[in-house]
C-alpha positions in Angstrom: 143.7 131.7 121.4 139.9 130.4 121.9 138.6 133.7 120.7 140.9 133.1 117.7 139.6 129.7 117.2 135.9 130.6 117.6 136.6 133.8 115.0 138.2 131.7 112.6 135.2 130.1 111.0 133.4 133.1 111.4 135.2 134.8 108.9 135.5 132.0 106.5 131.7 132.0 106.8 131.5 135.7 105.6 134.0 135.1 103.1 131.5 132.4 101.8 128.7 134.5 102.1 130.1 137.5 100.7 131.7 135.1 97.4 128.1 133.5 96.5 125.9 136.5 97.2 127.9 139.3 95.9 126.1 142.5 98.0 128.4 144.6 96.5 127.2 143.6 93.0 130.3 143.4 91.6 132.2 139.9 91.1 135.7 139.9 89.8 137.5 136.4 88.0 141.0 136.7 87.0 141.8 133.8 84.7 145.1 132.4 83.7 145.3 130.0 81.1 147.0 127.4 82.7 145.2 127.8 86.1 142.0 125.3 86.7 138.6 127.1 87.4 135.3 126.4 89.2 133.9 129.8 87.3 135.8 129.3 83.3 136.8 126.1 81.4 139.7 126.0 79.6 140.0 126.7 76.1 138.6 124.5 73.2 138.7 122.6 70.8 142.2 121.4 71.9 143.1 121.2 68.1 142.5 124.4 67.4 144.7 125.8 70.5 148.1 124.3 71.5 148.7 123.1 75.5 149.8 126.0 77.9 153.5 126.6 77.3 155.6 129.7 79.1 157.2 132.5 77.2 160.9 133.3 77.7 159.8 136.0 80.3 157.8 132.8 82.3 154.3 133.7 81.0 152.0 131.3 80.6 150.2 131.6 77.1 147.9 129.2 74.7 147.9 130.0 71.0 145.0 129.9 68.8 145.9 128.5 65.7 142.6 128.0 64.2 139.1 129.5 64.2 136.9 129.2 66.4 138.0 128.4 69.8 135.5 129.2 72.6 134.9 128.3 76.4 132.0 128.0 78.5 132.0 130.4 81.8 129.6 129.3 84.6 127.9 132.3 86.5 126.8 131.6 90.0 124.7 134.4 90.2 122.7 136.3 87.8 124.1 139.5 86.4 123.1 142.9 84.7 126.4 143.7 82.5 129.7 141.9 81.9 133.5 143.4 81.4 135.6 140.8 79.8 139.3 141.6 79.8 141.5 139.7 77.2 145.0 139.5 77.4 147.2 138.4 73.9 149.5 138.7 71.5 148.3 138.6 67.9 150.5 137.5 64.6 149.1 138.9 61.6 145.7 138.0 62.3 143.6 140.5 60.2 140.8 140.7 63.2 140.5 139.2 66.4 137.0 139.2 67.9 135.5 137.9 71.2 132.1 137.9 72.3 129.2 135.2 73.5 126.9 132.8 72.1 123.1 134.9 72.6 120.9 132.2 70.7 120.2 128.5 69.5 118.5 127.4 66.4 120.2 128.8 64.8 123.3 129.9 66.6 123.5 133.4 66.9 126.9 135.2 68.8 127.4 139.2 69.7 130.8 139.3 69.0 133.3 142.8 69.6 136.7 143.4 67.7 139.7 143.4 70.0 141.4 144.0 67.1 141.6 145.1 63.7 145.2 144.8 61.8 144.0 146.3 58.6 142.7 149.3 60.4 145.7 149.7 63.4 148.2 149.2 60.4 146.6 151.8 58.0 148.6 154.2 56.5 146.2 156.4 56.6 145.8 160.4 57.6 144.4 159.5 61.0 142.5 161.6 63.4 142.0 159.5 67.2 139.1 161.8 69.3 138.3 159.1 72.1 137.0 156.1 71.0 136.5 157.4 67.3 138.9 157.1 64.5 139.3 158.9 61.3 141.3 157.7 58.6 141.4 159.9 55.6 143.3 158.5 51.9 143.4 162.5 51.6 143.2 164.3 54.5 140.3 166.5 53.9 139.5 167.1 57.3 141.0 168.7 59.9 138.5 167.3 63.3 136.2 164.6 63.8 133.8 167.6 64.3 134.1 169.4 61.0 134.0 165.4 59.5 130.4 165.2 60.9 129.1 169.0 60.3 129.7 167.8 56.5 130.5 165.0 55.5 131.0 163.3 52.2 127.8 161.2 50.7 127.6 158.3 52.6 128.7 156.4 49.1 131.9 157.9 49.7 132.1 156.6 53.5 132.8 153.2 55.1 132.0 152.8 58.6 133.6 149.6 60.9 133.2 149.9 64.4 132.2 153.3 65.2 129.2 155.5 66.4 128.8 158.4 63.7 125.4 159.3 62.5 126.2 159.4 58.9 122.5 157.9 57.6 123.4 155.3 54.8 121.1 156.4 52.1 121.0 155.0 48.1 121.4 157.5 45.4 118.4 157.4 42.6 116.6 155.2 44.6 112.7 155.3 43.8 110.0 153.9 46.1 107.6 151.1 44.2 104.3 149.5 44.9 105.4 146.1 43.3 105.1 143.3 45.6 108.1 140.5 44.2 108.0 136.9 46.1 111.0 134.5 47.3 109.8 131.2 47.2 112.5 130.4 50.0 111.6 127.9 53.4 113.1 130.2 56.2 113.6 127.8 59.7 113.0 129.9 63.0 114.3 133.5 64.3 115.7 135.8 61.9 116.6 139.5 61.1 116.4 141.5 58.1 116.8 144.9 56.5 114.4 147.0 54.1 115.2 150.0 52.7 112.4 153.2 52.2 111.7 156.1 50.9 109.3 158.0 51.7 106.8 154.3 51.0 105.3 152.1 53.9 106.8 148.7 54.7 104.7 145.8 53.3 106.2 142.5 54.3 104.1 138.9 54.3 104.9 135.7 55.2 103.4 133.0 54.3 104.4 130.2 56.9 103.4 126.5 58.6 104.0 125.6 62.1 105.4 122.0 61.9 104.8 120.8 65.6 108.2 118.9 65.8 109.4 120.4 68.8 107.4 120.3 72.0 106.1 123.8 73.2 103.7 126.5 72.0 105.1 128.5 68.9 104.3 132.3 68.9 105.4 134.6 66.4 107.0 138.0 67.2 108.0 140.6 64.5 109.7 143.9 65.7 110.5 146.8 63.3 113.2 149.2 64.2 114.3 152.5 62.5 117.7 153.7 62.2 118.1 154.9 65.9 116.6 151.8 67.4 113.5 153.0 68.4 110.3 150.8 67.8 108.7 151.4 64.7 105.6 148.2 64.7 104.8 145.4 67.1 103.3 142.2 65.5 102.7 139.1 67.2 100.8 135.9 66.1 99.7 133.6 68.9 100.2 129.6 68.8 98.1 127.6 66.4 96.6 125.6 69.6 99.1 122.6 69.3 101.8 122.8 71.7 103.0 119.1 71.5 105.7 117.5 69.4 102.7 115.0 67.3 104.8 116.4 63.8 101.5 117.8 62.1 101.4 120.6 60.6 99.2 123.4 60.0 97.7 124.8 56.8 99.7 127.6 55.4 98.7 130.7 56.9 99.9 134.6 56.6 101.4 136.8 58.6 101.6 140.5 56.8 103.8 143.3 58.9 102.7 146.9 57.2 103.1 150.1 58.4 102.2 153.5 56.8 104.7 155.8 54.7 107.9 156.2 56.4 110.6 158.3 56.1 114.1 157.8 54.1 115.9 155.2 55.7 117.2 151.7 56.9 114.6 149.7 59.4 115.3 146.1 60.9 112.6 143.7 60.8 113.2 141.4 63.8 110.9 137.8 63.2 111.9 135.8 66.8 110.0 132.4 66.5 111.2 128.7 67.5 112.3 126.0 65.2 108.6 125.1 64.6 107.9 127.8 62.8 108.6 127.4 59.0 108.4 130.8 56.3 107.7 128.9 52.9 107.5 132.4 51.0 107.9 136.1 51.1 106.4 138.9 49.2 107.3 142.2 49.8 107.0 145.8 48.0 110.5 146.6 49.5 113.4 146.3 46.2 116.2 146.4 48.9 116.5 143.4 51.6 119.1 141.3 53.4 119.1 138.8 56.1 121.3 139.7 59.1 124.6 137.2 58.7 122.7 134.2 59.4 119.8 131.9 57.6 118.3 128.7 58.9 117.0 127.3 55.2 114.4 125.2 56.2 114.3 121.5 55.7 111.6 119.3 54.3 113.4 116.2 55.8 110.6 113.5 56.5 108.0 115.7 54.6 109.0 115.6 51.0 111.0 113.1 49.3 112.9 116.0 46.9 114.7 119.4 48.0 114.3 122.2 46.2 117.6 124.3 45.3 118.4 128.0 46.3 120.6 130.9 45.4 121.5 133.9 48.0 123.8 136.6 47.5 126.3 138.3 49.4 129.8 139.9 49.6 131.0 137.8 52.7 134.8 137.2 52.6 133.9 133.9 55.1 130.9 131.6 55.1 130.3 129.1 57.8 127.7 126.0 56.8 126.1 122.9 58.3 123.1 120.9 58.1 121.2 118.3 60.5 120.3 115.4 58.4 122.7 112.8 56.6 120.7 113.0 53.3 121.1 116.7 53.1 124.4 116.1 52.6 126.0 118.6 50.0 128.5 120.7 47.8 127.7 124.1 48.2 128.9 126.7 45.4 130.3 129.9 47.2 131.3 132.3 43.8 134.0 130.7 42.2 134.8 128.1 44.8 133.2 125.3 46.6 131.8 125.0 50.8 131.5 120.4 51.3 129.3 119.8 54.0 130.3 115.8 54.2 128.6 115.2 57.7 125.8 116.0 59.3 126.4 118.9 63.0 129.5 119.8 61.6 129.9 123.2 61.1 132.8 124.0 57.8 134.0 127.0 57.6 135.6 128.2 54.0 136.9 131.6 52.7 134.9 133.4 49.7 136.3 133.1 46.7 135.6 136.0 44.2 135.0 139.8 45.0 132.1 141.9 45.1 128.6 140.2 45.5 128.7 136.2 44.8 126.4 133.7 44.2 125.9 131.1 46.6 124.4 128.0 45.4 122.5 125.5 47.8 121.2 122.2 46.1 119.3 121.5 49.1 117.1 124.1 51.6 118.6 122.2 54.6 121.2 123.8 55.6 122.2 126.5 58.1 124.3 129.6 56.6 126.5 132.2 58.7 128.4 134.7 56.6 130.6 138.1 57.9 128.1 140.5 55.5 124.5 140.3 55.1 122.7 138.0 52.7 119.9 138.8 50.1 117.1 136.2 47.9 118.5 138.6 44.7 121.0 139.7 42.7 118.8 143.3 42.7 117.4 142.9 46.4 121.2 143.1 48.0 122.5 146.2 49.9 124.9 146.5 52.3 124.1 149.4 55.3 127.4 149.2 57.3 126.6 147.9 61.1 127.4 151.0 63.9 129.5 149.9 66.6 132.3 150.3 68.7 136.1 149.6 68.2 138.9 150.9 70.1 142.9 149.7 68.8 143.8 147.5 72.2 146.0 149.3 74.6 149.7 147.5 75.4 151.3 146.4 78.9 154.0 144.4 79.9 154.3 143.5 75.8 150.7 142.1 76.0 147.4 143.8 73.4 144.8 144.2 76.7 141.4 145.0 75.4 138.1 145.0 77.4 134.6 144.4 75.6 131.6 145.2 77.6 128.7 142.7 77.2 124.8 142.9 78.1 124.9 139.6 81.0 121.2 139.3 80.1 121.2 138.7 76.6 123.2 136.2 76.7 122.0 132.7 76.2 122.1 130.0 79.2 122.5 126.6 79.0 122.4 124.7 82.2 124.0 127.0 84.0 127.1 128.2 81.8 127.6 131.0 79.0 129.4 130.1 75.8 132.1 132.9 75.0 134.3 132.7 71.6 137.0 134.1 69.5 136.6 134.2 65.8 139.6 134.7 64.2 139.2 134.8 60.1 141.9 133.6 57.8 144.4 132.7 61.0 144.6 129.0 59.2 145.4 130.8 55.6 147.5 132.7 56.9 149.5 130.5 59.0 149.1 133.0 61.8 148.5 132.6 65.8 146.9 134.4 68.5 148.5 134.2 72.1 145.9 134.4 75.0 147.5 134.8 78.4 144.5 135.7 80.2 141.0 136.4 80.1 139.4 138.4 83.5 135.8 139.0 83.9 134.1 141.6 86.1 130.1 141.2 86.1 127.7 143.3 87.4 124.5 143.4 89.2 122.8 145.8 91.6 124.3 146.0 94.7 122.3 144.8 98.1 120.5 147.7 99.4 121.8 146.8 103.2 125.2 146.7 101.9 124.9 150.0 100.6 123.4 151.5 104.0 126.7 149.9 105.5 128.9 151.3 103.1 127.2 154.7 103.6 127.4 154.3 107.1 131.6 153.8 107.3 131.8 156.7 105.2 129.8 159.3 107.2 132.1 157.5 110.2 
């Protein structure tokens, strides 16, 4: 019995040790939605979910009746990858996506689809090869295979969650030398798209660091070609002020060129901090959008008037919101309207109108997240579908299970916690509902080497 006693806290010790170091690398969280956690808070806001009820079978569920909810997650350790593991039940929700905040200022998530209605639903010819999907109006072919050893101009082709390599390229398209400015105030990080042909890329931006924030401000500009890979570095160091004293520089030029490239699409990657405020662009390129989101600067305690904007885009949902009382505003989206009537709060509204809309901005102070890209012209828009993943969820026990994988290190960290959310577009319209009854995680990190040894030891035993 002593030996018992004295072994007791031994194991609990190892338990402990094993639970907060993780020297197998792998740490596993299953999370009910009516159970408290020290690792994942419940969901929120509470009234966009309803309280924990149980299902006729005695399964605990929430329901998501508006969009977004999200929940903070609270690693102990650090980790390399992340397998999140949703549980639900979806009522003609078009798409359900889940993912996790990866940057501030302005908010920036990498979301997945768990699911997709319109696509699941399809009546469709369909061919399923894997993880890839083929729907066909008229079947026309008879394998993924043959699909990809000629396929149709990529006009002809639309492309939502999947992997295929079929280069998005505009017909007629002819490469120019004429450089055209946007006189727009662009606040912080942001992506874009060019399109070339056979031309170089001539970007400049004409910007001001504002010294509002404390910190040095760098500038980093990345361009990437259609396969990722790096295609020009650019980086602008700090302008020598790193405090928050509110003066700003001159305006001053930053000019990303390379030489003639081939026919494609290439990402233009600008990270920079809130400081750091574009007041104009000029570029030779006739085809550019902004990546889903833009920060339009403000000139809040600078200038005593705000100068109006117009973007373009073929979102079907637009999310707005601006930091300052007097920016204020009525924004017109197409043929409806977006009311911002506070300042921090984000408003969400459907798009109004098909095809590419006009959206109106009386005021550059406003943050803008759309579900399509976003161009400074009518004749600047295009719209090169994004390439990822999407898998229709798999069904147990009467409950959609679908597992997104997630990079643990691009994910942004505030005091210790991760932000993860589902967006769920037109669940409010519709009057629709999605049931979560749990939501696991397994994250990843390199195991201990001496834990390997050990494990490589019992097995030669």
């Amino acid at each position: 019995m002593q030996g018992i006693l004295v072994l007791i806290p031994i194991v609990i010790f190892g338990w402990l040790c094993v639970k907060n170091f993780v020297p197998s690398g792998t740490f596993v969280i299953r999370h009910s939605v009516q159970e408290p956690s020290s690792f994942i808070d419940a969901l929120a806001p509470n009234e966009r979910v309803t309280p924990p009820k149980k299902d006729a079978d005695g399964n605990w569920f929430q329901s998501m009746i508006s969009d977004p909810v999200f929940f903070f997650v609270h690693p102990h350790r650090s980790f390399d990858t992340i397998d999140a593991t949703v549980w639900f039940k979806n009522t003609n929700t078009p798409i359900v996506e889940f993912g996790a905040l990866t940057s501030v200022n302005p908010s920036r998530y990498h979301l997945q689809t768990l699911q997709n209605l319109i696509i699941d639903e399809s009546k469709w010819s369909r061919i399923h090869e894997g993880k890839t999907l083929l729907l066909q109006r008229n079947p026309t072919y008879k394998t993924i295979a043959e699909f990809l050893a000629r396929p149709p101009s990529r006009e002809e082709v639309a492309t939502y969650h999947t992997d295929l390599t079929v280069p998005f390229r505009l017909p007629n398209y002819l490469a120019t030398k004429t450089k055209q400015t946007f006189p727009v105030t662009l606040r912080g990080a942001h992506a874009s798209k060019v399109y070339v042909k056979q031309e170089p890329i001539f970007v400049e931006f004409s910007y001001m660091d504002m010294n509002r924030d404390h910190g040095s401000d760098p500038i980093l500009v990345s361009v990437t070609d259609e396969s990722n890979k790096p295609v020009l570095h650019v980086r602008v160091e700090d302008d020598g002020n790193a405090t928050d004293d509110k003066r700003a520089t001159t305006l001053k030029s930053l000019v990303v060129e390379t030489g003639v490239l081939p026919e494609g699409v290439y990402k233009i990657d600008v990270q920079a901090s809130r400081d750091i405020f574009v007041r104009s662009i000029q570029t030779t390129q006739q085809k550019m959008v902004f990546l889903n989101s833009l920060y339009l600067g403000d000139v809040s305690g600078f200038q005593e008037t705000f100068s109006p904007v117009t973007l373009y885009t073929e979102a079907k949902r637009l999310s707005a919101q601006t930091r300052h009382a007097e920016s204020v505003q009525t924004l017109t989206v197409g043929s409806g309207t977006l009311v911002i009537s506070a300042p921090y709060q984000l408003v969400t509204e459907s798009v109004k109108g098909q095809g590419l809309i006009p959206i109106f901005v009386p005021k550059e102070d406003v943050e803008i997240l759309t579900d399509a890209p976003i161009a400074l012209s009518h004749a600047s828009y295009f719209r090169p579908d994004p390439l990822a993943k999407y898998t229709p969820p798999e069904v147990h026990d009467g409950w959609y299970v679908a597992t997104v994988r997630l990079d643990a290190t691009s994910l942004y960290l505030d005091k210790g916690s991760w932000k993860f959310t589902f967006s769920t577009p037109e669940i409010e319209e519709l009057k629709a509902h999605v049931d979560v009854q749990r939501i696991d995680f397994m994250m990843h990190r390199a195991a201990m080497p001496w834990y390997e040894k050990i494990l490589a030891s019992l097995k030669r035993s």
